[in-house]
N, CA, C and O of each residue as an XYZ file, in Angstrom:
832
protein
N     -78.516    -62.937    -13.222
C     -78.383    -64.006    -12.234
C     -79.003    -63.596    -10.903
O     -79.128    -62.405    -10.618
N     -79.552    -64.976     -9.751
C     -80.236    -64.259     -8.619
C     -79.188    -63.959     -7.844
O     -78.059    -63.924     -8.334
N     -79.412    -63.703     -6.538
C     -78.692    -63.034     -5.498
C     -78.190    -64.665     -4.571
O     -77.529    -64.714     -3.533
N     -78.510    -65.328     -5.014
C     -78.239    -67.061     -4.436
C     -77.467    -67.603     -5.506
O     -76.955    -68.692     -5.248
N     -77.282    -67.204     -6.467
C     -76.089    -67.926     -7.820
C     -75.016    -66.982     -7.663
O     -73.802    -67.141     -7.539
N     -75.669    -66.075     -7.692
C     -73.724    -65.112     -6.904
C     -73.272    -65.351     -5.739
O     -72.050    -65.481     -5.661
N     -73.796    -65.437     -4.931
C     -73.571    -65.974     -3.428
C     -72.869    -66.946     -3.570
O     -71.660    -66.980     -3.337
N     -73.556    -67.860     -3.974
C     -72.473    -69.341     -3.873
C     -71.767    -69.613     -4.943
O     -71.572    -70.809     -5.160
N     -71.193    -68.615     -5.897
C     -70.212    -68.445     -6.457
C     -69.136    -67.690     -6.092
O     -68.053    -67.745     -6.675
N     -69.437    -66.809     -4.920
C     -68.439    -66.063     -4.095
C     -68.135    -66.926     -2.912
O     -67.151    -66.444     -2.350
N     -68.534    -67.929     -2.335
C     -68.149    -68.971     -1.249
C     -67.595    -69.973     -1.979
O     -67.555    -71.059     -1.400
N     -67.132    -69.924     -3.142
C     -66.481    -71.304     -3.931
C     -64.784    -70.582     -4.197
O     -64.533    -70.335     -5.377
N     -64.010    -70.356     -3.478
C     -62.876    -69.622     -3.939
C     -61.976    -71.259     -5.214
O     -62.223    -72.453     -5.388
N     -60.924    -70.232     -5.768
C     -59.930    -70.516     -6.856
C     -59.659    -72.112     -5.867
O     -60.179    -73.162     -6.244
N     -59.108    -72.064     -5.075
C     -57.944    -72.793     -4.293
C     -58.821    -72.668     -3.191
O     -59.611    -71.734     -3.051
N     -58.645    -73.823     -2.238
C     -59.029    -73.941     -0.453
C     -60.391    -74.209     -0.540
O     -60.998    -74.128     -1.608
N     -60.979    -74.565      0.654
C     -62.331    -75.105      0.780
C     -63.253    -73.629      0.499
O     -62.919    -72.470      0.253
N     -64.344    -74.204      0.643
C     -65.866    -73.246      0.648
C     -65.777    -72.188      1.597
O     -65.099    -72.506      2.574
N     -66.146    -71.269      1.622
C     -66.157    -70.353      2.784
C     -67.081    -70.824      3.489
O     -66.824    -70.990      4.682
N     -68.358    -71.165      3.012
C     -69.786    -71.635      3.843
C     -69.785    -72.997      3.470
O     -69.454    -73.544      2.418
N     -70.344    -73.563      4.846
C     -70.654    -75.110      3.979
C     -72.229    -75.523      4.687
O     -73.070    -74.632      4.804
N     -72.460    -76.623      5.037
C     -73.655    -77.372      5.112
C     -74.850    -76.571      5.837
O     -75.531    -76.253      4.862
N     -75.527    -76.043      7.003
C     -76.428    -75.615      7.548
C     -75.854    -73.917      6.857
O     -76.459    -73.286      5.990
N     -74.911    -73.604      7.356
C     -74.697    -72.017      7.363
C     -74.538    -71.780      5.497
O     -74.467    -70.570      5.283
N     -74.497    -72.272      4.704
C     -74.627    -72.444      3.612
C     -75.831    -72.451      3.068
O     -76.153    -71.772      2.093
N     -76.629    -73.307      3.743
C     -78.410    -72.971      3.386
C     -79.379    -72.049      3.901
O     -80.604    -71.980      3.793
N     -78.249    -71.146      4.671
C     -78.901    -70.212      5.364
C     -78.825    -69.109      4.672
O     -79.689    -68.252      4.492
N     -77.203    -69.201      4.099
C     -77.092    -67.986      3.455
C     -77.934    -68.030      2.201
O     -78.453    -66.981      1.822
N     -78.153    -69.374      1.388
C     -78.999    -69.187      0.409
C     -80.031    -68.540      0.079
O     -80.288    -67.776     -0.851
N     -80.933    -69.163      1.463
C     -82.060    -69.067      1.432
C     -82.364    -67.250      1.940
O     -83.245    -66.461      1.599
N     -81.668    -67.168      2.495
C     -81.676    -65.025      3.017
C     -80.804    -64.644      1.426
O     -80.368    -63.501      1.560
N     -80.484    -65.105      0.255
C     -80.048    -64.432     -0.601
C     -81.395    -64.176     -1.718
O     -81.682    -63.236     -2.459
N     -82.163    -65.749     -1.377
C     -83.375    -65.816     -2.332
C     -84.392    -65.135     -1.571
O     -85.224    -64.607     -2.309
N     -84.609    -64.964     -0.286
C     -85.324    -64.071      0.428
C     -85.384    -62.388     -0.179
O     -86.395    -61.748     -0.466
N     -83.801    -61.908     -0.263
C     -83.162    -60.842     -0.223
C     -83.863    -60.404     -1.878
O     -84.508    -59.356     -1.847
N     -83.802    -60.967     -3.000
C     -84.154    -60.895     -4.447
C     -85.749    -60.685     -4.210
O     -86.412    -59.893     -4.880
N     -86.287    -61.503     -3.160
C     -88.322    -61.229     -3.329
C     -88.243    -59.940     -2.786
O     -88.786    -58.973     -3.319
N     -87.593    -59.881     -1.753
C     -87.813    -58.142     -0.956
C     -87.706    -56.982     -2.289
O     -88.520    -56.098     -2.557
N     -86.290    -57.354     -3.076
C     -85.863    -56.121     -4.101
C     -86.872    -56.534     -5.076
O     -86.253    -56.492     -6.139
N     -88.046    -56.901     -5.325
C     -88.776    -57.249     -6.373
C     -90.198    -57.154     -5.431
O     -91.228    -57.634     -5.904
N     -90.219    -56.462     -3.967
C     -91.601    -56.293     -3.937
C     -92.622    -57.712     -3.588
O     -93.808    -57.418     -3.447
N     -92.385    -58.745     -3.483
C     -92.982    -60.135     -3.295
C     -92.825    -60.612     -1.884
O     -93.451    -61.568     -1.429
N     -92.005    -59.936     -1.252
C     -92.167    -60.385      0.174
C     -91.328    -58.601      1.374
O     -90.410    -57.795      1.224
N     -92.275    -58.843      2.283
C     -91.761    -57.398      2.820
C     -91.813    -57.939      4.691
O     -92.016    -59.101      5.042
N     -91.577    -56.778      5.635
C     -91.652    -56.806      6.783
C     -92.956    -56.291      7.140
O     -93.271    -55.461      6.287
N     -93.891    -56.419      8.058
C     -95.318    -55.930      8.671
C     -95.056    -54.547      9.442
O     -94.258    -54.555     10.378
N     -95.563    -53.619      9.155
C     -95.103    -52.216      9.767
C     -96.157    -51.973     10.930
O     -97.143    -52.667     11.178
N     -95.732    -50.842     11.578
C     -96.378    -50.589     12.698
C     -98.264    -50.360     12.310
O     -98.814    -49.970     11.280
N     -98.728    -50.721     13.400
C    -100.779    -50.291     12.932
C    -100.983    -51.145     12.081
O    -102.137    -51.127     11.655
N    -100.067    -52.199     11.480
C    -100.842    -53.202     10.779
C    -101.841    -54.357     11.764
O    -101.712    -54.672     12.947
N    -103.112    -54.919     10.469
C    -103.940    -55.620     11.243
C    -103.506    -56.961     11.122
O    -103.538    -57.682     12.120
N    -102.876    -57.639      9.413
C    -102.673    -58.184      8.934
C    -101.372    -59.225      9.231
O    -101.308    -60.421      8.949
N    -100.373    -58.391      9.883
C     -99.428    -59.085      9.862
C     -98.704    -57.755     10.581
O     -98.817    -56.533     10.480
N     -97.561    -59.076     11.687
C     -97.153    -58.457     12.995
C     -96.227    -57.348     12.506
O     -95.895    -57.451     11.326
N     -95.598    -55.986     13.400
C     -94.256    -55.506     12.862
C     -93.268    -56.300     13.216
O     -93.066    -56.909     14.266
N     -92.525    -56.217     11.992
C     -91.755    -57.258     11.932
C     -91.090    -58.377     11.617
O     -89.960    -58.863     11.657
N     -92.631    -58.709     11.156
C     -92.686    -60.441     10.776
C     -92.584    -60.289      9.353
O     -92.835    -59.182      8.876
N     -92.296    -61.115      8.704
C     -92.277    -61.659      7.191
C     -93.447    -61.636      6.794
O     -94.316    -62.006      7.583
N     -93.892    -61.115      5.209
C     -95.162    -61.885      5.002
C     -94.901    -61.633      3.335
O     -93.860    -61.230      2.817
N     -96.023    -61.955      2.746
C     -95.565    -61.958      1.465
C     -96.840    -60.893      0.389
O     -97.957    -60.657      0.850
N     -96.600    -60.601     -0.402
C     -97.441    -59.292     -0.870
C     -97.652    -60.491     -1.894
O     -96.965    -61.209     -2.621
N     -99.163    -60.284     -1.500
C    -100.320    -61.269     -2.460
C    -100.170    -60.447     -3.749
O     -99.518    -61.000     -4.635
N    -100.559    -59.475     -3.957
C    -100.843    -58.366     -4.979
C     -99.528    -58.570     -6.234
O     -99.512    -58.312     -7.437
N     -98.770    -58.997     -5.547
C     -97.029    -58.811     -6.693
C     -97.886    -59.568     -7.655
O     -99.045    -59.969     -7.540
N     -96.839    -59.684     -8.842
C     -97.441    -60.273    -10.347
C     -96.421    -61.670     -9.999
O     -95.381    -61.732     -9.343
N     -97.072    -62.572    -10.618
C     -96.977    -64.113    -10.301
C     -95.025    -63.945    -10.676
O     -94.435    -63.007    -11.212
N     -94.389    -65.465    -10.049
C     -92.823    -65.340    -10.262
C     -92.923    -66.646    -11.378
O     -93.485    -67.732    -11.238
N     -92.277    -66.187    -12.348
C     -91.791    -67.251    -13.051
C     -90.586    -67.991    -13.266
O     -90.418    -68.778    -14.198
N     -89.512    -67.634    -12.116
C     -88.813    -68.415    -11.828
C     -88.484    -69.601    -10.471
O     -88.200    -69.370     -9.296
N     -88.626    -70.655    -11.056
C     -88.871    -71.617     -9.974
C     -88.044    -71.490     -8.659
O     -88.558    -71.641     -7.551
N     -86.907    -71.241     -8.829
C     -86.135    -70.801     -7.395
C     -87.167    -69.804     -6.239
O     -87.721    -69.906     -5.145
N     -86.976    -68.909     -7.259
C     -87.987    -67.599     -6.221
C     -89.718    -67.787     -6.205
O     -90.618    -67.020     -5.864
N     -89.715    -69.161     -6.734
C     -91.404    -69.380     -6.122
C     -91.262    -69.985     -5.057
O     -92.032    -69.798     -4.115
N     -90.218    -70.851     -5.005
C     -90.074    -71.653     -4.004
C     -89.653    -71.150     -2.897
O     -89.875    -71.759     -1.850
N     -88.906    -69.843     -2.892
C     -88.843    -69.177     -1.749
C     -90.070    -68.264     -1.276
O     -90.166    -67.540     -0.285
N     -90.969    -68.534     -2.298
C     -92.276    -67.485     -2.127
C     -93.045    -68.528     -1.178
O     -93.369    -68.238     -0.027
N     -93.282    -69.660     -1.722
C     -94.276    -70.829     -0.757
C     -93.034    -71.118      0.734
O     -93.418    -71.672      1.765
N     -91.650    -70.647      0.553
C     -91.160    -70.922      2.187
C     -91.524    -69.795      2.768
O     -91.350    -69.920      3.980
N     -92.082    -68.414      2.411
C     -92.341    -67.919      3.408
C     -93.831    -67.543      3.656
O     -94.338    -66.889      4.567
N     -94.500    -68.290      2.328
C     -95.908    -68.421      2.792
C     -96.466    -69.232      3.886
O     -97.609    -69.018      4.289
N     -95.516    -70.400      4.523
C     -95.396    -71.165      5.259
C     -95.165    -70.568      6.652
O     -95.229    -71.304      7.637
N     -94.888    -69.208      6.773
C     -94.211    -68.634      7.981
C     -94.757    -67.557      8.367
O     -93.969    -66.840      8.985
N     -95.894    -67.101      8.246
C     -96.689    -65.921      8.514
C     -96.233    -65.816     10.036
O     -95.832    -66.623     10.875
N     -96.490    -64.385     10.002
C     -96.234    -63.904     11.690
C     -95.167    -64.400     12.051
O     -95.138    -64.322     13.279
N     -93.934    -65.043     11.530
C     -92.676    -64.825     12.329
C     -91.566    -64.101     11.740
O     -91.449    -63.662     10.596
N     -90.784    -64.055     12.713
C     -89.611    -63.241     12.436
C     -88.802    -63.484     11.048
O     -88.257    -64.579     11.183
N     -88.501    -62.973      9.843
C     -87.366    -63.255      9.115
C     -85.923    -64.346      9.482
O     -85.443    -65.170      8.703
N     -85.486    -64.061     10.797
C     -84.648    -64.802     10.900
C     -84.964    -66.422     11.159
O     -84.371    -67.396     10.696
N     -86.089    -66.366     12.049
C     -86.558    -67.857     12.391
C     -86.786    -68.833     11.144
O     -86.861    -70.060     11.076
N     -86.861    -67.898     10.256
C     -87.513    -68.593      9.063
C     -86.462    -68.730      8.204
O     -86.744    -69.502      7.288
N     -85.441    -68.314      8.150
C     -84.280    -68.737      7.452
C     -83.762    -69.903      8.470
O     -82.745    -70.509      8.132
N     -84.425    -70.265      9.743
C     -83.390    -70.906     10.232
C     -83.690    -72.505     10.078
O     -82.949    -73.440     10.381
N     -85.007    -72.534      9.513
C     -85.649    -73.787      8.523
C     -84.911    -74.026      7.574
O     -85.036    -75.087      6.962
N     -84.015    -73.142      7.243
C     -83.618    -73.531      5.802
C     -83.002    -74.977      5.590
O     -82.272    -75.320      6.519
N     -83.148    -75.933      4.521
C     -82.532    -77.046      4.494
C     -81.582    -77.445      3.015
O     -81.024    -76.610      2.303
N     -81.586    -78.587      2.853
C     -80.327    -78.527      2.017
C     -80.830    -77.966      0.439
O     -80.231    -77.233     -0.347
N     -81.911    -78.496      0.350
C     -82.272    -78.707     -0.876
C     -81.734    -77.172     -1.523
O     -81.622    -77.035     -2.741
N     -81.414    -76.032     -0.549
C     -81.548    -74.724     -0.825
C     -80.279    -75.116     -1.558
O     -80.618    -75.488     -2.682
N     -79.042    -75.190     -1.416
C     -77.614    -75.318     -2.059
C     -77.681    -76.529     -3.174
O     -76.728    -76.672     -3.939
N     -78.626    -77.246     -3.238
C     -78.395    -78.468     -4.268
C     -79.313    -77.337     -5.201
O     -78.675    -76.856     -6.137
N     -80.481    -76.945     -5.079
C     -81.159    -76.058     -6.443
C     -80.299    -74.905     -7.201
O     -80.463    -74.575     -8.376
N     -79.430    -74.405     -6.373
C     -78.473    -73.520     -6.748
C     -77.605    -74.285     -7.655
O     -77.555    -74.033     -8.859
N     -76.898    -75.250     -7.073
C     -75.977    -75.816     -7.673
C     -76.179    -76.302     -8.803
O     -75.239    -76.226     -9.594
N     -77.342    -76.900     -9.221
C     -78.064    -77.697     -9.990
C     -78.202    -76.183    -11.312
O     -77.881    -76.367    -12.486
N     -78.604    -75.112    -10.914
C     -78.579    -73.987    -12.047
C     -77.426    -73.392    -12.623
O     -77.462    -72.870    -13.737
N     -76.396    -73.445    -11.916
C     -74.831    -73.246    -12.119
C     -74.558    -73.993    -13.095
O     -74.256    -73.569    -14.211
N     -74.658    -75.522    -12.684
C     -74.287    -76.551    -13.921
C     -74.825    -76.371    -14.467
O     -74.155    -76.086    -15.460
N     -76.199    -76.239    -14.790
C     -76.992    -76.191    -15.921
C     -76.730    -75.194    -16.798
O     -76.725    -75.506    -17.989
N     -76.457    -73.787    -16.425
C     -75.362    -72.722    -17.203
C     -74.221    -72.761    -17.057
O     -73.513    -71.827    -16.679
N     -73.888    -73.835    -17.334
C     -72.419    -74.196    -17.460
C     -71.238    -73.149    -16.979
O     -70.306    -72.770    -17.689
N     -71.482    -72.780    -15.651
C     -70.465    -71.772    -14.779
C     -69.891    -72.649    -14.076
O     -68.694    -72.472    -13.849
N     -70.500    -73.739    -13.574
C     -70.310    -74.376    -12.422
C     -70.463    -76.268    -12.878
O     -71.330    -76.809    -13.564
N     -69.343    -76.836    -12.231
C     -68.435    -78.059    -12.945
C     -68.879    -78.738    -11.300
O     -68.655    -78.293    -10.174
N     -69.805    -80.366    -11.903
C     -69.548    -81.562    -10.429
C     -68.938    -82.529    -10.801
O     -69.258    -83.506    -11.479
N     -67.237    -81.946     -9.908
C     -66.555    -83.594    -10.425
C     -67.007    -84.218     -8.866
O     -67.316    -83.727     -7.780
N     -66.820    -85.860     -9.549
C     -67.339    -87.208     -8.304
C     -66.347    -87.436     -8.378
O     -65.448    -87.210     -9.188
N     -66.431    -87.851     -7.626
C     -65.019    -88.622     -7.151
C     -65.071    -90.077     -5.986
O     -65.403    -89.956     -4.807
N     -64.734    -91.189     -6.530
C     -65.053    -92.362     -5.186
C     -64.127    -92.621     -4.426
O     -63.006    -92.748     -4.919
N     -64.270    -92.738     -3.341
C     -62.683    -92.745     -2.219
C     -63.312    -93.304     -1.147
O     -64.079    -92.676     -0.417
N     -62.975    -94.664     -0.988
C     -63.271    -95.756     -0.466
C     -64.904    -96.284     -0.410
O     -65.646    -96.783      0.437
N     -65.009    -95.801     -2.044
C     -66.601    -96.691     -1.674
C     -67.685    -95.445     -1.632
O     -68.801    -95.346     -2.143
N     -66.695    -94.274     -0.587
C     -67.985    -92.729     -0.555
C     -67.570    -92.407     -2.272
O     -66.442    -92.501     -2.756
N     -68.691    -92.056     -2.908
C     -68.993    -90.619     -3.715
C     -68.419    -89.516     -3.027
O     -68.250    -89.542     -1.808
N     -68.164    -88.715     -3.618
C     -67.608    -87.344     -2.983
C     -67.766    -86.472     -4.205
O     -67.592    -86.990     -5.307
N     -68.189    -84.762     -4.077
C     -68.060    -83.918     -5.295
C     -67.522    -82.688     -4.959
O     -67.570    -82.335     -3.780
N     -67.084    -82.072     -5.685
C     -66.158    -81.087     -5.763
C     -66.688    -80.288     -6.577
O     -66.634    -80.862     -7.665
N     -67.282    -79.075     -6.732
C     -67.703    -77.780     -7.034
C     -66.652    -77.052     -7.432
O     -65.724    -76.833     -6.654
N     -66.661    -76.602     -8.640
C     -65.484    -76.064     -9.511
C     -65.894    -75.025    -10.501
O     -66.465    -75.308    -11.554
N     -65.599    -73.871    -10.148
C     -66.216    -72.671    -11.143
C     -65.607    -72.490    -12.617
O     -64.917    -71.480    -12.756
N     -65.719    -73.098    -13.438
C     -65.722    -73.235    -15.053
C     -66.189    -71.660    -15.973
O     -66.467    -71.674    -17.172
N     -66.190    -71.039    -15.552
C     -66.930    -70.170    -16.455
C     -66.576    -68.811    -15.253
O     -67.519    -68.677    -14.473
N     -65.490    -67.892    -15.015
C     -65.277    -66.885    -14.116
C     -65.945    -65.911    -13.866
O     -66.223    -65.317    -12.824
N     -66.351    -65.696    -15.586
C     -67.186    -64.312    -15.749
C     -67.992    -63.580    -15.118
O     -68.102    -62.368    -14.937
N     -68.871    -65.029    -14.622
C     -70.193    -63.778    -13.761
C     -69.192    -63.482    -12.425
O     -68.796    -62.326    -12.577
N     -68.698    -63.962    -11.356
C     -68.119    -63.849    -10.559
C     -67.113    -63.383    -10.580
O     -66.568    -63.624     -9.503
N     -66.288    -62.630    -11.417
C     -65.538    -61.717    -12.198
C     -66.119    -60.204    -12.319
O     -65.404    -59.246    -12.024
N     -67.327    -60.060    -12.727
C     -67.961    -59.023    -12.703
C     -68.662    -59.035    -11.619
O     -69.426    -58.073    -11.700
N     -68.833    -59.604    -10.623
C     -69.581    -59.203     -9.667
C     -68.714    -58.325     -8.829
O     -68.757    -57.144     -8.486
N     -67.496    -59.858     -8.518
C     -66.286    -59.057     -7.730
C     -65.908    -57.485     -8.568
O     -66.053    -56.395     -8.014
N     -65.637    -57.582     -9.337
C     -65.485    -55.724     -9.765
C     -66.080    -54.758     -9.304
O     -65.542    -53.884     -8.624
N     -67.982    -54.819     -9.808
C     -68.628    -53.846     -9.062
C     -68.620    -53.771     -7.665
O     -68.714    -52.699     -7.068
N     -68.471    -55.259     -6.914
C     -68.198    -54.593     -5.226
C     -66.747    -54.201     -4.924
O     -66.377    -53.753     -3.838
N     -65.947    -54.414     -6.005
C     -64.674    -53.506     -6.082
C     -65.069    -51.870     -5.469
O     -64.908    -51.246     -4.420
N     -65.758    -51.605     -7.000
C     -65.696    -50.051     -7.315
C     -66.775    -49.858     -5.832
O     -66.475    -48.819     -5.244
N     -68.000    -50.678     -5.103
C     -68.779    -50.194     -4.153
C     -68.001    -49.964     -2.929
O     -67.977    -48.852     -2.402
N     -67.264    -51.130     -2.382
C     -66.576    -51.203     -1.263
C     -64.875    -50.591     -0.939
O     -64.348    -50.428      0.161
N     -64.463    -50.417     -1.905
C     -63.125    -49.745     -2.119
C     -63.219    -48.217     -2.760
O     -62.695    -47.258     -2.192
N     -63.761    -48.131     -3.691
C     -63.724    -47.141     -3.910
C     -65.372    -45.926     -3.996
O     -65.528    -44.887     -4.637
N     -66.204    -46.571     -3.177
C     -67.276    -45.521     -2.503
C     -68.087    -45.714     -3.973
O     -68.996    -44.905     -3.786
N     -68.248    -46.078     -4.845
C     -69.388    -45.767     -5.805
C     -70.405    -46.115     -5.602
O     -70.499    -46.995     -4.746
N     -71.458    -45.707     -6.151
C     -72.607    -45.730     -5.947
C     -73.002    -47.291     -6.239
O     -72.569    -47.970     -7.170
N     -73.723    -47.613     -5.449
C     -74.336    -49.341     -5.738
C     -75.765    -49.090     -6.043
O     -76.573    -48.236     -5.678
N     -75.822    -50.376     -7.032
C     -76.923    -50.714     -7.414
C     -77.665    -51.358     -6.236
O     -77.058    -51.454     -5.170
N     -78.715    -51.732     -6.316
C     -79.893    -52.690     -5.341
C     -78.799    -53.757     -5.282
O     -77.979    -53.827     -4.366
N     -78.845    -54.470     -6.191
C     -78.332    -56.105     -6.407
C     -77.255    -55.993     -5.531
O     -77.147    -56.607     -4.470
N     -76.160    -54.894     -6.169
C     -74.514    -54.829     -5.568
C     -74.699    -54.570     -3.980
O     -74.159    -55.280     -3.132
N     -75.595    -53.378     -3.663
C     -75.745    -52.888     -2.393
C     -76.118    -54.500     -1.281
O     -75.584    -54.881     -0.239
N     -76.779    -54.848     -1.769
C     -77.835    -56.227     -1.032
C     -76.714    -57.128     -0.867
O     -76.436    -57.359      0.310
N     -75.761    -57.885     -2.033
C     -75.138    -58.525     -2.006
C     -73.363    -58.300     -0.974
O     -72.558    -59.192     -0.703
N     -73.286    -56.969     -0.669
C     -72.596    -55.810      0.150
C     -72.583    -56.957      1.473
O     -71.857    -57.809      1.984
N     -74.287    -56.151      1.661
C     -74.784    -56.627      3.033
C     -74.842    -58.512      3.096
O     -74.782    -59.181      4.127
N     -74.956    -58.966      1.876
C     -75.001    -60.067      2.305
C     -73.621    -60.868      2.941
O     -73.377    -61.607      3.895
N     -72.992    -60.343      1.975
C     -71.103    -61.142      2.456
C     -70.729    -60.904      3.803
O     -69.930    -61.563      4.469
N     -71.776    -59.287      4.358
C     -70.746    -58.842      5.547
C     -71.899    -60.046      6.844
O     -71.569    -60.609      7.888
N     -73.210    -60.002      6.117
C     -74.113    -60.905      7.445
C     -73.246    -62.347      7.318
O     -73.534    -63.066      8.275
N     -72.453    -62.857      6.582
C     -71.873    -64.073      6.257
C     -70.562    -64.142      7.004
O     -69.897    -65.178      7.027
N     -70.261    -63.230      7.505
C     -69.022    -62.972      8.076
C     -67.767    -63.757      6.500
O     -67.044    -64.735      6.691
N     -67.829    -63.185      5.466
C     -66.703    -63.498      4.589
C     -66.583    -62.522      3.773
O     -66.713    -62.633      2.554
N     -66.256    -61.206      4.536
C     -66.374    -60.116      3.213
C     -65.359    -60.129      3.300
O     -64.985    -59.507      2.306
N     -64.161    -60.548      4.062
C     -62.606    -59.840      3.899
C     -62.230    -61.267      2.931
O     -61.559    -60.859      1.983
N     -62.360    -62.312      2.863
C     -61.721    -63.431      2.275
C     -62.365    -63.554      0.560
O     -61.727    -63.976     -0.404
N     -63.986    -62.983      0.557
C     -64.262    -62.899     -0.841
C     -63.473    -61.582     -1.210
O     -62.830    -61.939     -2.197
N     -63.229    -60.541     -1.020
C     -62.904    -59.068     -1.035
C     -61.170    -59.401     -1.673
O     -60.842    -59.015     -2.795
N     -60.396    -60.009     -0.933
C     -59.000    -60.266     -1.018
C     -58.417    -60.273     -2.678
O     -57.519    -59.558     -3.122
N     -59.199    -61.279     -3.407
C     -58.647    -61.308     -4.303
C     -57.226    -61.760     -4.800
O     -57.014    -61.769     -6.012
N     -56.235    -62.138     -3.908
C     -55.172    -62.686     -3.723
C     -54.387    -61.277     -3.658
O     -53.370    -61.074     -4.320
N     -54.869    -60.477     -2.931
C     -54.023    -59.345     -2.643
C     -54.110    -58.735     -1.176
O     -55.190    -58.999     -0.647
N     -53.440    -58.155     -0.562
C     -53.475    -57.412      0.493
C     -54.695    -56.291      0.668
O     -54.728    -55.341     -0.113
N     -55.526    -56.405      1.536
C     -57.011    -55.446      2.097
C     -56.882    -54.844      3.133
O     -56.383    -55.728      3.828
N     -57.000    -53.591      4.047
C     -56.854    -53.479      5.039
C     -58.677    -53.341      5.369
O     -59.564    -52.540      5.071
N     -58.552    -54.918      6.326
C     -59.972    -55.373      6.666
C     -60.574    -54.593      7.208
O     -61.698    -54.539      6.710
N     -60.362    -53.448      8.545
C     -61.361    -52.902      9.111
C     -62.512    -51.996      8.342
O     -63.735    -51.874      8.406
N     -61.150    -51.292      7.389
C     -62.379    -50.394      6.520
C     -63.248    -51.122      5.111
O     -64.081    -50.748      4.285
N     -62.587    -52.200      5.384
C     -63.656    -52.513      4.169
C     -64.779    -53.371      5.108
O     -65.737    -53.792      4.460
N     -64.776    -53.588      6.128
C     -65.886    -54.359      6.985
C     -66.775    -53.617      7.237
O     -67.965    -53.917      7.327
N     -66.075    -52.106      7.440
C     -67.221    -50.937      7.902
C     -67.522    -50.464      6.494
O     -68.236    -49.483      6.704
N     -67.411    -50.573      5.337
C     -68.030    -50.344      4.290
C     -69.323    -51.214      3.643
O     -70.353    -50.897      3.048
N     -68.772    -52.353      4.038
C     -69.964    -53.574      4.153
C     -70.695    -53.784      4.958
O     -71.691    -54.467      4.721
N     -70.493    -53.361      5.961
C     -71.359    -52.938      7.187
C     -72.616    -52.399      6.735
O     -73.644    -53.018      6.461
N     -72.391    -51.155      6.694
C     -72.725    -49.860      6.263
C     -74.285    -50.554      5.211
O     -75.474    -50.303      5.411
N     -73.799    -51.258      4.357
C     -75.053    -52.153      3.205
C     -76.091    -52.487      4.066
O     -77.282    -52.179      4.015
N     -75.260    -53.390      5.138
C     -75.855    -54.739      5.799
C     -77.210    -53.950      6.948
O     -78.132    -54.357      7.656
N     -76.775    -53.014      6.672
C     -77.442    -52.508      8.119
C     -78.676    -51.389      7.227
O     -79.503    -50.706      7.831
N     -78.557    -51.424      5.979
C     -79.941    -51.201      4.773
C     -80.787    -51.985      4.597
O     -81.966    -51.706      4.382
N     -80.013    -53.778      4.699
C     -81.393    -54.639      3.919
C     -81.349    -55.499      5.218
O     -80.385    -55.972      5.821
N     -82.956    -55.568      5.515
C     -83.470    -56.670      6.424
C     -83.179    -58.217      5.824
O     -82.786    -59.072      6.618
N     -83.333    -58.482      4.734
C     -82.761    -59.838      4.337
C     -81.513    -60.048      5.113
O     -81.222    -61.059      5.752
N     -80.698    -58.787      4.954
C     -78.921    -59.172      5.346
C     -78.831    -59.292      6.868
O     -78.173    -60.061      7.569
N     -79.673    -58.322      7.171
C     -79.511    -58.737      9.097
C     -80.200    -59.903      9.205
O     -79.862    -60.668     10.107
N     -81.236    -60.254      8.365
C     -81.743    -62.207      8.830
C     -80.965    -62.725      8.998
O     -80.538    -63.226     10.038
N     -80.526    -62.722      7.792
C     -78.774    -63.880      7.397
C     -77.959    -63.810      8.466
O     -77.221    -64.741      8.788
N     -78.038    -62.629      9.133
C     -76.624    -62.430     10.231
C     -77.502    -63.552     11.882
O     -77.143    -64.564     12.483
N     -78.484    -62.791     11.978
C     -78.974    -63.091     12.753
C     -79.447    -64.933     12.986
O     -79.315    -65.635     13.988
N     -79.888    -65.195     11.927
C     -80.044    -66.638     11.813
C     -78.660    -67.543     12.006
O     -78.474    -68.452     12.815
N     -77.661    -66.954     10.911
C     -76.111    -67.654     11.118
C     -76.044    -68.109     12.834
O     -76.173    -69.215     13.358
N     -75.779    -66.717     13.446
C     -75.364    -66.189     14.886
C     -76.356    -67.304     15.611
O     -76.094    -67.301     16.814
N     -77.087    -67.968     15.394
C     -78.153    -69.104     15.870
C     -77.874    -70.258     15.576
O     -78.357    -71.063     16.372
N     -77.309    -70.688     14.783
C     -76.914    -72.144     14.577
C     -75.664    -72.478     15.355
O     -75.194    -73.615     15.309
């Protein structure tokens, strides 16, 4: 699964609203599908003495081997669209369509349930996780990363940093149990401050 189908399967809790919802929701998407081109080499930051592209800025590595998944092309042409700027500015384009394509792959692997509902005339839908598993095992391995120090993978490490740029690592983390938040914030920290995707996300949020 990408780093944007776990994401917004960790902002969908059991009980209570979304952790993220409308703008800050497509922000986080779109820095999760950002976050997957970086760990795959398809999009990077411009380093110092470059001619090509600023330090700093986003750009995208022509050279990678073509993406054959439509999500992450589509994040490939949003940041082909954005040469020479900052990572964060460019998440801060993000629009809805980012959480309806997600959503739309959930249902389609039947993890993820749209009940409608009409109440006075509005449509209304409700996002309902049907299928625990992947989000079951995700939460575990950032169990064993953030509680108990193990070694993280790319995916786990990235996704670390992503919850903590989201400001919801203590409420996904909980589990319906007692956390003592500071140290697990500075454990997620700790990720966030590895992947430039995750400081976008923080940085872009902190802008809306």
């Amino acid at each position: 699964m990408l780093l944007a189908e776990n994401l917004m399967l960790l902002v969908l809790p059991d009980k209570g609203s979304p952790l993220l919802r409308g703008a800050s929701l497509d922000i986080a998407l779109a820095g999760a599908v950002v976050a997957d081109l970086a760990l795959s080499g398809h999009v990077r930051l411009g380093e110092e003495g470059e001619t090509t592209v600023k330090e700093g800025k986003i750009t995208v590595n022509a050279e990678a081997s073509p993406l054959t998944d439509p999500l992450l092309a589509r994040g490939m042409e949003f940041v082909a669209k954005s040469f020479w700027k900052s990572p964060a500015s460019v998440l801060q384009t993000a629009q809805s369509e980012w959480r309806k394509a997600v959503r739309e792959r959930l249902v389609r692997a039947e993890i993820l349930s749209d009940v409608r509902r009409g109440v006075l005339g509005v449509s209304t839908h409700r996002w309902t996780v049907i299928d625990p598993r992947p989000r079951t095992e995700l939460l575990d391995r950032l169990d064993q990363v953030l509680f108990n120090g193990a070694p993280a993978d790319p995916e786990a490490a990235t996704m670390a940093g992503m919850i903590y740029a989201c400001g919801i690592t203590v409420p996904v983390m909980q589990r319906g149990r007692h956390v003592e938040a500071t140290p697990l914030r500075t454990a997620a920290k700790a990720y966030w401050q590895q992947s430039w995707p995750a400081q976008a996300t923080y940085s872009a949020l902190q802008a809306t």
